[in-house]
C-alpha positions in Angstrom: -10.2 -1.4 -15.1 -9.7 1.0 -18.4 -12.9 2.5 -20.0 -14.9 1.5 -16.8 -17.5 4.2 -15.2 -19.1 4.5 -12.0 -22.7 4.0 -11.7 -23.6 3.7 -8.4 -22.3 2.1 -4.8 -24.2 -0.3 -3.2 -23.6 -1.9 1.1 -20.1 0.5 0.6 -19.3 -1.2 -3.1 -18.7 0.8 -6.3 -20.4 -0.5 -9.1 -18.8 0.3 -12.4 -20.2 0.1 -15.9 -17.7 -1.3 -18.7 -17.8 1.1 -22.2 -18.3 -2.3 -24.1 -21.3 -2.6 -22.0 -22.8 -0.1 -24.2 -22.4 -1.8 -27.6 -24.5 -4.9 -26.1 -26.8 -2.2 -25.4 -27.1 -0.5 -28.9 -26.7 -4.2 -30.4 -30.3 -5.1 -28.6 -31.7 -1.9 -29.3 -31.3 -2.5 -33.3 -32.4 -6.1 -33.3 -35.3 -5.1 -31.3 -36.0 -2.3 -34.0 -35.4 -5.0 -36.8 -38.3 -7.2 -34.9 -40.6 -4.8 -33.8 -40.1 -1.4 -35.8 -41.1 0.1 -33.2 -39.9 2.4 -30.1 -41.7 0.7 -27.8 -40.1 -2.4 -29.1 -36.5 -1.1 -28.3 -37.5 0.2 -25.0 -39.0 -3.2 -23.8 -35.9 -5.3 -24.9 -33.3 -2.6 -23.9 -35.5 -2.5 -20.4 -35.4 -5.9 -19.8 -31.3 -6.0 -20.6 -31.2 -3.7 -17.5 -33.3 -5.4 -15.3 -31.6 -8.6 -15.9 -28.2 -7.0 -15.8 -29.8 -5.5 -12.0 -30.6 -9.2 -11.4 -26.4 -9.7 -12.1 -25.2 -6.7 -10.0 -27.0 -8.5 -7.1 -25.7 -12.0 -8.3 -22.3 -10.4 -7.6 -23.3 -8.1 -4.5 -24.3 -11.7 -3.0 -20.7 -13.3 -3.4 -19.5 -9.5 -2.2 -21.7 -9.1 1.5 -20.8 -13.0 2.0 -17.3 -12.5 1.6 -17.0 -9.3 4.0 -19.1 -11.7 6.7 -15.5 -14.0 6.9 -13.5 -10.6 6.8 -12.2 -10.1 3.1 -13.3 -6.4 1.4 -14.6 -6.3 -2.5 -12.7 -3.3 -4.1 -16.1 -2.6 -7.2 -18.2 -4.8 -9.1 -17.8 -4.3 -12.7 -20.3 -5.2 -15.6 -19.4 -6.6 -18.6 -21.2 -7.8 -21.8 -20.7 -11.4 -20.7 -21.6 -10.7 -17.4 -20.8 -9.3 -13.9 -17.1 -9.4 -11.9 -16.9 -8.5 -8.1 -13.2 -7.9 -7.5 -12.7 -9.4 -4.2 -9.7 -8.8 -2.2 -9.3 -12.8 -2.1 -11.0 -16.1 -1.5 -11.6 -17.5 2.5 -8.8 -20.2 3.0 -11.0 -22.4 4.9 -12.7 -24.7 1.9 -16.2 -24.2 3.6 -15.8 -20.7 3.8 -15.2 -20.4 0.3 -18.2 -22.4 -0.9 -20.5 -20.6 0.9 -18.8 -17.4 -0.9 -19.3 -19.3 -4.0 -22.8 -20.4 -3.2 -24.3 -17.3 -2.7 -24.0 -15.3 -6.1 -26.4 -18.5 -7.6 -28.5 -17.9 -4.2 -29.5 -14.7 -5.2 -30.5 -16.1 -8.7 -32.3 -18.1 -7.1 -34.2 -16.5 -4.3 -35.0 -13.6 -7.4 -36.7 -16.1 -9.5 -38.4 -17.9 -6.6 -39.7 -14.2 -5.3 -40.8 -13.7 -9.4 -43.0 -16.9 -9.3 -45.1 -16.1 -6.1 -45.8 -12.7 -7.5 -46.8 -14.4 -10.8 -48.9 -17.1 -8.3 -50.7 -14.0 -6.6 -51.4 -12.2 -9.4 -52.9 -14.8 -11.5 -50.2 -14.6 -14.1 -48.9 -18.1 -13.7 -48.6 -20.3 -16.8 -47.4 -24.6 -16.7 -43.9 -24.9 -16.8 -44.2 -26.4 -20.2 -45.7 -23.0 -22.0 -42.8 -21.3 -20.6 -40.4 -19.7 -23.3 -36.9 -16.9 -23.2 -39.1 -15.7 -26.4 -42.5 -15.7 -26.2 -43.6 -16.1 -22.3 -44.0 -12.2 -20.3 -41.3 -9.8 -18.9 -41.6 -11.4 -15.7 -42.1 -15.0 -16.9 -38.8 -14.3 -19.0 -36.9 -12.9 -16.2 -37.5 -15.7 -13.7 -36.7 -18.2 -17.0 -33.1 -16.6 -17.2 -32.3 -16.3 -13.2 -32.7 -19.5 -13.2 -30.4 -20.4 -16.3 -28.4 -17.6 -14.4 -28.2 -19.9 -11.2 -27.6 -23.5 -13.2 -25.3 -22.2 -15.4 -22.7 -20.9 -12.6 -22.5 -24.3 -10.7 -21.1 -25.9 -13.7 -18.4 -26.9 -12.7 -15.3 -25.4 -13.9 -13.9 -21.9 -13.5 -14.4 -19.3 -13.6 -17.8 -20.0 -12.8 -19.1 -20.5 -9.0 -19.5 -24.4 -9.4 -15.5 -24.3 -10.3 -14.9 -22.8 -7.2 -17.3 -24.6 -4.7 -15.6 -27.9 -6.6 -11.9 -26.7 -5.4 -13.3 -25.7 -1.9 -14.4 -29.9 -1.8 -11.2 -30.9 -3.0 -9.2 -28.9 -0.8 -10.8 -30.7 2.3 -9.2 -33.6 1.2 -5.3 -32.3 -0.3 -3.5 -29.1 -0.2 -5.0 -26.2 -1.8 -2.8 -26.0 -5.0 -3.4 -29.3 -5.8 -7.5 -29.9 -5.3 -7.4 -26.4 -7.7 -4.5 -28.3 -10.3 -7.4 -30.8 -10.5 -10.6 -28.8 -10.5 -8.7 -27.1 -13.1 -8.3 -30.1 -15.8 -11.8 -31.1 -14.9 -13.1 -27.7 -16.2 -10.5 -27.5 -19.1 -12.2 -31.1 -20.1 -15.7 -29.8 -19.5 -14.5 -26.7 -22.0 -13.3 -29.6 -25.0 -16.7 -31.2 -24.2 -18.6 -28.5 -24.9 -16.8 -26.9 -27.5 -17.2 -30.3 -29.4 -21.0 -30.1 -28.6 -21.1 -26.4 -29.8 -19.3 -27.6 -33.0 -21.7 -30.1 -34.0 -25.5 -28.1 -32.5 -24.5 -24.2 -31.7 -21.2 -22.1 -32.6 -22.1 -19.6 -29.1 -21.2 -22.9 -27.4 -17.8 -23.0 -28.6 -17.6 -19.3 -27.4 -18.2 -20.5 -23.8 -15.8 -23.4 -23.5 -13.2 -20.7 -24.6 -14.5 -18.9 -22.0 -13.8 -21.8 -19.6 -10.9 -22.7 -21.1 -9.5 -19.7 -20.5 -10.9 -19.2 -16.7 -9.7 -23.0 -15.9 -5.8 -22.2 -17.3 -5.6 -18.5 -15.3 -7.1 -20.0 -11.9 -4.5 -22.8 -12.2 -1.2 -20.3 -13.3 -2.8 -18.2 -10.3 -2.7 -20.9 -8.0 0.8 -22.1 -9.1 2.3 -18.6 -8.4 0.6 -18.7 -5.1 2.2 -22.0 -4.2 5.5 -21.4 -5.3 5.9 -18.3 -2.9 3.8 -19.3 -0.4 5.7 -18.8 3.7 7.8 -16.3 1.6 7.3 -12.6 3.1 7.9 -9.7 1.1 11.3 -8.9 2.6 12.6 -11.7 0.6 11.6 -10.3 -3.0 12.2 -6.7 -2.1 14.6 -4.7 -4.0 17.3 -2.5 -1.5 19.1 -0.9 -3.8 16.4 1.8 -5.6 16.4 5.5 -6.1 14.4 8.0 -4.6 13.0 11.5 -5.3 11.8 14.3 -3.3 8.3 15.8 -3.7 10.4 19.5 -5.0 12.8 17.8 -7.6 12.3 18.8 -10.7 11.5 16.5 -13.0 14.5 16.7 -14.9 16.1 14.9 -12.1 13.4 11.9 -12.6 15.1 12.3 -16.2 18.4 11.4 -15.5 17.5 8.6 -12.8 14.9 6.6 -15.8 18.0 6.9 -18.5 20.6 5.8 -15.7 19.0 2.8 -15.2 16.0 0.3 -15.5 14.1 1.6 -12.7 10.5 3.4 -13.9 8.5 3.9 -10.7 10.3 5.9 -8.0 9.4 5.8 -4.5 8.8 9.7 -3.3 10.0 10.2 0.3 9.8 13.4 2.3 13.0 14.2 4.1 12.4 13.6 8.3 15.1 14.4 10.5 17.6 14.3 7.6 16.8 10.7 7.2 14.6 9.8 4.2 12.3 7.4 5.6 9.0 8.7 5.0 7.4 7.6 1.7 4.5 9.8 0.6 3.8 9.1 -3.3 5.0 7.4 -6.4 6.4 8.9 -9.6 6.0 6.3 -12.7 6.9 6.6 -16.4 3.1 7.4 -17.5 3.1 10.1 -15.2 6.6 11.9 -15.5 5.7 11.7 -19.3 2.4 13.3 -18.1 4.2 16.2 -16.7 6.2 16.7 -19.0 3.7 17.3 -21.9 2.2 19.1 -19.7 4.2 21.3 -17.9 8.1 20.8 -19.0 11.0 19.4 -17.3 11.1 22.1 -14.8 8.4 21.3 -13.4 7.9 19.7 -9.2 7.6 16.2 -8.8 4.9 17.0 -6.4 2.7 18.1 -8.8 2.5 14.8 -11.0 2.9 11.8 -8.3 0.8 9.4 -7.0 -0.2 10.1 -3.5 -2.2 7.0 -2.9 0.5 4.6 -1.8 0.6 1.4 -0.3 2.9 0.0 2.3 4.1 -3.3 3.8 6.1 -4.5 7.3 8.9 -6.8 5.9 7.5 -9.5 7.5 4.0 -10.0 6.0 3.5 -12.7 3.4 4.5 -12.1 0.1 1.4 -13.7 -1.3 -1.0 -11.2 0.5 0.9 -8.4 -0.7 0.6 -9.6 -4.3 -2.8 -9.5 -4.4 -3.2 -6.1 -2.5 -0.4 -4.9 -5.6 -2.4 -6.6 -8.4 -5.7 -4.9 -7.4 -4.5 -1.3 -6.8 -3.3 1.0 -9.9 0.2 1.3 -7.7 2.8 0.4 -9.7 5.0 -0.4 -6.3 4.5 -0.9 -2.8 6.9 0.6 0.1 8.5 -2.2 2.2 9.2 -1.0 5.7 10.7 -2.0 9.0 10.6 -0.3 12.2 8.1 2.2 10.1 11.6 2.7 8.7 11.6 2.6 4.8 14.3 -0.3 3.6 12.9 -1.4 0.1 10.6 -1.5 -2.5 8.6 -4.2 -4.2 6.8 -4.4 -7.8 5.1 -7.0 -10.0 8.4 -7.3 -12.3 10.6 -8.5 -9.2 7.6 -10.7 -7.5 8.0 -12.4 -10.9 11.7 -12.5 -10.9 11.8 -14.4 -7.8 8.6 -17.5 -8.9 10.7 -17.5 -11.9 14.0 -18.4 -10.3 12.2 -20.5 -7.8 10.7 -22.7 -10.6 13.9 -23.1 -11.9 15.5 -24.2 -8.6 12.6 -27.0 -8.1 13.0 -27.7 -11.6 16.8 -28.4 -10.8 16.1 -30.3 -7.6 13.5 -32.7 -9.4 16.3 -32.9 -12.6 19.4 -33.9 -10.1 16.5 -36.4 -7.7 15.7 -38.1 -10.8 18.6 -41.1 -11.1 20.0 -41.5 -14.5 19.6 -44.9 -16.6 
């Protein structure tokens, strides 16, 4: 993610800081100042923003060390103003896998604010539930208060919160996958109009978070559909064959001619083996030929401006696994080999290519099945 700064790693995860993060930040600061008037005022709300936004880095960390248990990595949790996002590699594809993946981000919200209230208990800090308040109640009081909102509000059920997810993992142990997360899908999308209509009528924010659903519900299902359409393909059957190459000491002039020859913008670099190019060792896109050439000139090696953290696939793994591994890496292309011999290339643009003219077949098949009156 653009604009996003490391902050720390946590169990072998990199935790990243969003720049938008920041303007929450000052935003608290100045109403804090415009309450209080006071340093100590802006210190204690900006404080508590952190330790809550701790409280969310752990929320996320939870989902994370539970997912690595049934084998799938987390790449970096990010935070954002609305929240945290741990970017896993995928979800289990066993349903009770994925709910205890789900379960265990509200967990942690949980288990905080239950830790919060036996320290308030031993202390002699505890108040009734009733003169509880986000506003006026203590630091700790307040922070248990919203881990617990924290916890409720991500089992609602629609995506992309938690309670989305655990209710496609139920509905998948009754029918296929794409269709228990078609459904879980419209059920969050109506749960978005619901509240929208409730925020219209009590509080605007509300209408901001059935966008926010709205939004979450429509990408999970358009994930889910491209998932499904190319699902048994393997990644030999979207690979392109016919591609151009460059060696590590072209100049880039030569990168030149091949980008106005044609429509191809990424070009695989392979080092020369044997006198049989087979050995792929970086990538040359448009951003960074146009890199080296502000830079340096036209003149300049190829070497100097590739990518040398590549990714590569046997022809034979599934396409949909290597769509996700291409999606979360800032590789514009993966090398597609056979025999450890290089024999293609694959990118987002021609992964598309193919769902697109597979939608169109089924559209054709259910057009011709469908008798006419």
């Amino acid at each position: 993610m653009k604009w996003a700064w490391k902050i720390a790693r946590l169990a072998g995860i990199d935790v990243y800081v969003h720049a938008t993060f920041f303007i929450l930040i000052v935003w608290i600061g100045l109403t804090y100042w415009a309450i209080g008037q006071s340093i100590a005022a802006v210190i204690e709300g900006v404080g508590f923003v952190l330790v809550l936004f701790s409280c969310v880095v752990l929320h996320e960390l939870g989902h994370a060390l539970t997912a690595r248990r049934y084998g799938i990595a987390t790449q970096k949790i990010t935070l954002l103003p609305i929240g945290g996002v741990a970017s896993l590699e995928g979800m289990p594809d066993d349903p009770k896998q994925e709910i205890m993946v789900a379960l265990a981000g509200p967990a942690v919200n949980m288990v905080i604010a239950l830790l919060i209230w036996l320290l308030l208990l031993a202390s002699g800090s505890w108040v009734s539930w009733s003169e509880l308040s986000i506003t006026d109640s203590s630091f700790l009081q307040r922070l248990m208060l919203i881990n617990i909102m924290l916890g409720v509000f991500n089992m609602f059920p629609a995506f992309p919160m938690d309670g989305g997810r655990v209710l496609r993992a139920a509905l998948a142990m009754r029918m296929d996958h794409n269709r228990a997360t078609q459904l879980a899908a419209r059920v969050g999308q109506a749960l978005a109009l619901w509240l929208g209509f409730i925020g219209l009528l009590y509080n605007p924010f509300l209408v901001i978070i059935a966008l926010f659903v709205w939004i979450g519900a429509t990408a999970e299902s358009g994930i889910e559909q491209v998932k499904s359409t190319i699902h048994d393909m393997t990644v030999g059957r979207a690979m392109l064959t016919n591609f151009q190459v460059l060696s590590p000491d072209d100049q880039l002039s030569h990168a030149i001619e091949l980008t106005l020859a044609g429509t191809q913008k990424a070009f695989p670099v392979v080092l020369e083996e044997k006198g049989i190019n087979n050995k792929m060792v970086g990538v040359l896109d448009q951003t960074d030929l146009l890199k080296g050439l502000q830079s340096g000139g036209e003149h300049d090696r190829v070497r100097e401006f590739m990518q040398s953290d590549i990714l590569s696939a046997d022809i034979h793994e599934p396409l949909d696994k290597v769509l996700e591994r291409l999606q979360s890496s800032h590789c514009p292309l993966i090398s597609v080999t056979e025999a450890d011999k290089l024999v293609g290339i694959v990118n987002l643009d021609n992964i598309m290519e193919l769902i697109n003219i597979q939608n169109a077949l089924h559209g054709h098949d259910e057009d011709t099945s469908t008798p006419s009156s």
